[in-house]
N, C-alpha and C positions, 0 to 999 in steps of 0.2 A: 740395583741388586737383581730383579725380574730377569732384565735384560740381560744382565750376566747369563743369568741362570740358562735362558733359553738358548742364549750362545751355545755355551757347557754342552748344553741337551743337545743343541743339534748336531755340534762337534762330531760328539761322541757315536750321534745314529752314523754320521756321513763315515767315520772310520769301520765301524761293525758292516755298512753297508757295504765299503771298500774293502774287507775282510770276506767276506761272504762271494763277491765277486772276482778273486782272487785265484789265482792258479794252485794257488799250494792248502784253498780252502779244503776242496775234494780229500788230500791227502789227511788232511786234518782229520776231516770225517770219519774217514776209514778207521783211521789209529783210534779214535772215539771209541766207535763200534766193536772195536776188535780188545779194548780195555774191559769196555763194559759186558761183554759176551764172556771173556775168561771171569772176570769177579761174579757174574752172577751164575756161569757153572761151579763155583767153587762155592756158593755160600750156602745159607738155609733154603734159598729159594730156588737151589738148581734143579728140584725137581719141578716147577714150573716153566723154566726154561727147555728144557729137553723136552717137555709136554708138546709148550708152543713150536720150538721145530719137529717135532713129529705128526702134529696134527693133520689129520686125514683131509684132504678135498676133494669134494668127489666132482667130476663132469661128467651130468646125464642128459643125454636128447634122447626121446623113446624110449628106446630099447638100450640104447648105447649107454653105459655106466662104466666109465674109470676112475679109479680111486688114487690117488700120491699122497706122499706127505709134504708137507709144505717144504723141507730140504730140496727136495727133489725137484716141487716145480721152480722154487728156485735156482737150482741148480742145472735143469735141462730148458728150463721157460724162460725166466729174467734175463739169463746169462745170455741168453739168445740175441737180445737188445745189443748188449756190451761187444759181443762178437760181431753184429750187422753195422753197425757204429763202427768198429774197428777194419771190419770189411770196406768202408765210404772212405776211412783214413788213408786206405793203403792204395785205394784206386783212385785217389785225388793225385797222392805222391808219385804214381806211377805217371799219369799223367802230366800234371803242371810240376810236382814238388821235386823231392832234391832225391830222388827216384826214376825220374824222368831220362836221364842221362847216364848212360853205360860206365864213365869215367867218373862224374862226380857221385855216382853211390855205390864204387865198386869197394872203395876202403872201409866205408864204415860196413857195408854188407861181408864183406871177408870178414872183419873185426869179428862181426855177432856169431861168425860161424865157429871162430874159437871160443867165444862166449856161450856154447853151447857144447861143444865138444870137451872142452877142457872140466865144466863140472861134473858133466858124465860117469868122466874118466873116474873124478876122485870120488866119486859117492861111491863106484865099482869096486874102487882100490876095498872097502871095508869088507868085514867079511858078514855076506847077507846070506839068509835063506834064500829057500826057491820063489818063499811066497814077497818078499821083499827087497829082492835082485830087481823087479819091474821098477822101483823109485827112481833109476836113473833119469829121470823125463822132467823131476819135479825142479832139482835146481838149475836145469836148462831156464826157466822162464824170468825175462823180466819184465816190471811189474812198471808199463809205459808209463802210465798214468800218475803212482809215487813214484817216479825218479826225473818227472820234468817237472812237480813239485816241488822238490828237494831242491831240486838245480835252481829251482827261481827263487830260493830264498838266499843264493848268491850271487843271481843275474848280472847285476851291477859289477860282480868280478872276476867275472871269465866274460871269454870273448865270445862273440853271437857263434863264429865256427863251433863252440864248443857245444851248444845246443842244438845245432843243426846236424852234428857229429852223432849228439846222444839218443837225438827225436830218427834218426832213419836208423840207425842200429836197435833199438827198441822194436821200429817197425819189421826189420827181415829177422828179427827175435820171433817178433807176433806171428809172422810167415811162415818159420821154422817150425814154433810151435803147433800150428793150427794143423800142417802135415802129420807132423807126430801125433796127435790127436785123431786126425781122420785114417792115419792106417794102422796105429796101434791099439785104439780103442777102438774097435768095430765087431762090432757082434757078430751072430750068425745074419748074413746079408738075405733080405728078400728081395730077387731083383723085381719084381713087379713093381713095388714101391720104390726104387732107387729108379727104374724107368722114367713112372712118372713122374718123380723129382727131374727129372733130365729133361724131359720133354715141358715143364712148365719152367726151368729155367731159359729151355730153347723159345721158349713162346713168350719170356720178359723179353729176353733178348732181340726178339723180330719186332715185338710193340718198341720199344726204343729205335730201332733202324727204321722203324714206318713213321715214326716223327710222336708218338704218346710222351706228354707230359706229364700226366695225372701221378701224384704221389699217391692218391685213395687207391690206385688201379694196381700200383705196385707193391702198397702195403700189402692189400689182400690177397696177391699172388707171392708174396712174400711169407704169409703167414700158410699159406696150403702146401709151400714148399717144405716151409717147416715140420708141417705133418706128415708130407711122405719122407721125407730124408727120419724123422723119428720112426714113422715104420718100419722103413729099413733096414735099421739096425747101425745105422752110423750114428754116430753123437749128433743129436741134435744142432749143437751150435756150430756146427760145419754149415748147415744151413744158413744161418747168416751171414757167414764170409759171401759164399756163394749167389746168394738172393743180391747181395750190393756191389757185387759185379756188375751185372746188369741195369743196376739205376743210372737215368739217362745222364750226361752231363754239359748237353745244351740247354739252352731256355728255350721259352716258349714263343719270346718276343725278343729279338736280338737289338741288343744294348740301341745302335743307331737308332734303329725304331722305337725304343721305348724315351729314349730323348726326345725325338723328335713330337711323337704323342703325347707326353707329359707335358710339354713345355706350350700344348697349346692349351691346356687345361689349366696350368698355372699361370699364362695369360689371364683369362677370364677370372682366374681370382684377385688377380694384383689391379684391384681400380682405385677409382678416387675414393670409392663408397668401401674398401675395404675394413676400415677401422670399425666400419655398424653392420657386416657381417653376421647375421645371429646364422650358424648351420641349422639349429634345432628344427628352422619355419622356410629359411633361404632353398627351394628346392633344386634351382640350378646351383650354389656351390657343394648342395651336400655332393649331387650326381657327380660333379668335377672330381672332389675329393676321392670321394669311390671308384674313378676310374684309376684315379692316379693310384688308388692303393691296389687296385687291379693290374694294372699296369707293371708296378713294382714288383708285385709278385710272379705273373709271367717271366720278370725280366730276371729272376733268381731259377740257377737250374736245379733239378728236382735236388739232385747229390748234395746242392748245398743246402737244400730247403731241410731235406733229411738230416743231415748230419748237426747240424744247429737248434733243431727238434730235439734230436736225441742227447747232445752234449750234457742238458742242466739233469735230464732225467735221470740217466746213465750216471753221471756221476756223481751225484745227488742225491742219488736212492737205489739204483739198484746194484750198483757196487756196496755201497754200506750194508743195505741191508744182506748180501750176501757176506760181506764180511761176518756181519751178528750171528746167523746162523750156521757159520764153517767155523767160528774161531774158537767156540766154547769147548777148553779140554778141559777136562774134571782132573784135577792130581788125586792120585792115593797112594797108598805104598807101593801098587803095581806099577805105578806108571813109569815109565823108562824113559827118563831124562838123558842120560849119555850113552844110547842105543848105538847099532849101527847104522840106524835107519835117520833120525835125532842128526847124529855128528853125519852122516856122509850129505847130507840136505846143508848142514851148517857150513860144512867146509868147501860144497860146490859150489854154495853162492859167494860165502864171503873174500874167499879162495880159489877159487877157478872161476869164475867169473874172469876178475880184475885178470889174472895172469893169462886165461886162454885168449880176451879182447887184445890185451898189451902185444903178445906174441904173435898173435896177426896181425896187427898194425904194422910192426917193425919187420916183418916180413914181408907185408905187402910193401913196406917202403924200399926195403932193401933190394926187393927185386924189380923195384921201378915198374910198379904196376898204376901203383896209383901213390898218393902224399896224404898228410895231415891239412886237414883246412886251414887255412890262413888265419895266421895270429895264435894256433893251437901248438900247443906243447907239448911232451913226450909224457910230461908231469901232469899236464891235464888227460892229456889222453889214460892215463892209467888211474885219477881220481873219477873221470866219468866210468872207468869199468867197474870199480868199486860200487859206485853206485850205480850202476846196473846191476848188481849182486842183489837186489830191490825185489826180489820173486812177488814176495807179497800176494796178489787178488791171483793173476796168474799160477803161481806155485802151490796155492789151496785148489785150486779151482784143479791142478792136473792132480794134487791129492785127492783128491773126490772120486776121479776116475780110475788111481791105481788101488786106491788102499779101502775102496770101498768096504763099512760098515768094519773093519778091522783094528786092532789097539794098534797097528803099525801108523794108521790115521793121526792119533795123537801126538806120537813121537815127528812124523814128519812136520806137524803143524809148529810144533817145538821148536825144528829148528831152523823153518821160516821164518818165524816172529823173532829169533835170536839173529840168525843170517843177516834178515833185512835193516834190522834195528841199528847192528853194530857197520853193516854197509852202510845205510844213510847218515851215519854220524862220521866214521872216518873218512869216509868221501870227503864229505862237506870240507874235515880237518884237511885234509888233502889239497885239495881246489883254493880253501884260503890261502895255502902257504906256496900254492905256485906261482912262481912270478912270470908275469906277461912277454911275447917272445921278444926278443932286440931286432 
C-alpha cells in the first residue's frame, strides 16, 4: 500500500511538474491574475488593492529623489524586460527564423498588417470623442505569448505550418505595434537624452563588431540606455526593442572549438577509476568539470544566453504580475459596459482581427505573392486570426498609454478581457472542426 502510495505521490508531482513546464502554463497565469485582480477590486478589500498599486517608491542617490507608483514602475520598468525579450525574439527570427527570408515571411507579414488595419478601422467606425478617438492602437495588438498558448493546447491538431504561420504574424504584430508606440506616444522629445541613447546604442553596437561577449557589459549598457531613452520622452520600453538589437549573436568559442576542447576534458574524466570519483576532494576532475562548464557557456551566444534568462522571468512574473495591477476594474453604476470605447476594443479584436488577417492572406495569394504553408488551410488560416484577436498583455499594456488614469481605461480593459476570451475559445472551436488539407 506504501508503495502504491508513493507511486500516486510521484505521479502526480511529475504531471504538476509537466504542467508548470508547459507552454500554455504562462497563459495560465495570466488569466489567474487577471481573475484575481477583477474579484479583489470588486470586493471588501478593493481598497487595499488599489492602495498596493498605488504605492509610492521612491529612488534616492544624494541629492537625486524620484518617487512612482508601483503601476508605473511597472508599467515603464518591468515591461521593459518583456519588450527586450521580445526585441532577442525578433532579431533571432530575422536572422536564423522564418523572418529570415523575404518570400517565406512575406504572407504571414502582409497577413498581420490586415490584422492591424482592419480593427482600427471598426473601433473608428463607433462614434468616439476627442478624448477617446486615440483607442484605435488598442485592438491592433496581439497578445504573442496567449495565443501560442492557446494554439498548444491543440498542437496535436493542426499542422506545424500553422504555428509557424501564427508565431511570425504575432512577431510583425509585435513590430507594428512597437512603431505605434514609439511615434504616437512620445512626449515632448529632449534631444540631449535621445543623443545619448543613440550614441550608447552606437557603442553596443561597435563592442559587438570588436568581438565583446560579456552579457554583464550589455546588461549594463542596456539599463543606461533605458534611462536616457526614459529622459527623453519616448516610452521607455522602446528601449528594449532597441538595446537587443545590438546583443551579439556569435559565441565566444565557436562550436569546432568547443568540441574539440571539451572532449579533451572528458577524456580525463572517463577512466578506469571513474566509478570512485568523489569531485568534492578529486581536484583535477573538479577543474575538468569547470572547464567544461566554461566552455559550454562561451560556446552559447550572448542572444541565446539572454533570451533563456529572461523567458521563465518574463513569463513567470512579470507579465502576471503586470496583468494584477492593470486588470483590476472596479464595477458601479458608472461604469460603461457597452460604451464606445468597450464595443469598438470588442469588435476590433474579436472581429477585425480574424477578417483583416483572412483578407490578406487571400489577397496575397490571389496575387501570387506568396501561399499558405503547407498543410494549412483557408479554415485554419482564419481560426489562427481569431485567435490572434488574443490582445490581452499587449492591448492593456497600449491601454495604459492611451487612456491613461481616465474611466475610458476601464471600458477598454472591458473589452479586452471579453475580445480575448470569446477569441481564444472560438478559435480553438474553429481549429478543431478544420479538417487537414488533401
Amino acid at each position: 500500500m506504501k508503495e502504491l502510495y508513493n507511486k500516486h505521490k510521484y505521479s502526480i508531482l511529475k504531471r504538476t511538474l509537466r504542467t508548470l513546464q508547459s507552454p500554455s502554463f504562462g497563459g495560465m497565469l495570466l488569466v489567474l491574475c487577471v481573475i484575481l485582480a477583477m474579484l479583489l477590486a470588486n470586493s471588501p478589500y478593493k481598497e487595499y488593492y488599489f492602495n498596493f498599486i498605488e504605492m509610492p517608491i521612491t529612488i534616492s542617490v544624494g541629492s537625486y529623489v524620484n518617487t512612482h507608483s508601483l503601476l508605473d514602475v511597472v508599467n515603464d520598468g518591468l515591461m521593459v524586460f518583456f519588450f527586450f525579450l521580445v526585441g532577442l525574439e525578433i532579431k533571432r527570427e530575422l536572422l536564423v527564423g522564418h523572418l529570415r527570408e523575404v518570400r517565406m515571411a512575406l504572407f504571414p507579414v502582409v497577413s498581420a498588417m490586415g490584422g492591424v488595419i482592419m480593427p482600427a478601422v471598426l473601433y473608428s467606425v463607433f462614434p468616439h470623442s476627442a478624448a477617446t478617438a486615440g483607442g484605435w492602437a488598442i485592438p491592433t495588438a496581439t497578445d504573442i505569448a496567449f495565443s501560442l498558448a492557446v494554439l498548444s493546447l491543440i498542437s496535436s491538431s493542426v499542422p506545424i505550418g500553422l504555428k509557424v504561420f501564427l508565431t511570425t504574424l504575432a512577431i510583425a504584430d509585435d513590430i507594428i505595434g512597437i512603431v505605434i508606440i514609439g511615434v504616437l506616444y512620445t512626449s515632448q522629445l529632449s534631444m540631449v537624452a535621445a543623443f545619448a541613447a543613440i550614441g550608447l546604442l552606437v557603442f553596443m553596437y561597435l563592442l559587438n563588431k570588436a568581438g565583446v561577449r560579456s552579457t554583464f557589459v550589455y546588461t549594463v549598457l542596456s539599463v543606461l540606455v533605458w534611462i536616457a531613452v526614459a529622459k527623453s520622452g519616448i516610452h521607455p520600453t522602446i528601449a528594449g526593442v532597441l538595446a537587443a538589437m545590438t546583443i551579439p549573436v556569435k559565441p565566444k568559442v565557436a562550436f569546432e572549438e568547443y568540441l574539440k576542447r571539451s572532449h579533451v576534458h572528458f577524456k580525463k574524466l572517463i577512466t578506469h577509476e571513474t566509478a570512485t570519483v568523489n569531485t568534492l576532494i578529486d581536484d583535477n576532475a573538479k577543474e575538468s568539470i569547470f572547464t567544461i562548464g566554461r566552455l559550454s557557456e562561451r560556446a552559447l551566444t550572448p542572444l541565446t544566453k539572454m533570451e533563456t534568462g529572461l523567458h521563465s522571468f518574463v513569463h513567470y512574473l512579470v507579465l502576471p504580475f503586470f496583468a494584477f495591477v492593470n486588470a483590476g476594474i472596479a464595477f458601479s453604476a458608472e461604469t460603461e459596459v457597452f460604451s464606445p470605447v468597450s464595443m469598438g476594443v470588442f469588435v476590433g479584436l474579436f472581429i477585425g482581427k480574424p477578417l483583416g488577417i483572412y483578407f490578406m492572406a487571400r489577397l496575397t495569394a490571389f496575387l501570387k505573392i506568396a501561399s499558405p504553408p503547407s498543410g494549412v488551410t483557408w479554415m485554419h488560416i482564419f481560426g489562427a486570426g481569431i485567435i490572434a484577436g488574443i490582445g490581452f498583455t499587449i492591448a492593456i499594456f497600449m491601454t495604459t498609454l492611451v487612456f491613461v488614469g481616465t474611466p475610458a481605461a476601464d471600458s477598454a480593459k472591458i473589452g479586452i478581457a471579453a475580445g480575448s476570451l470569446i477569441s481564444a475559445v472560438v478559435g480553438l472551436l474553429v481549429l478543431k472542426r478544420a479538417k487537414p488539407a488533401s
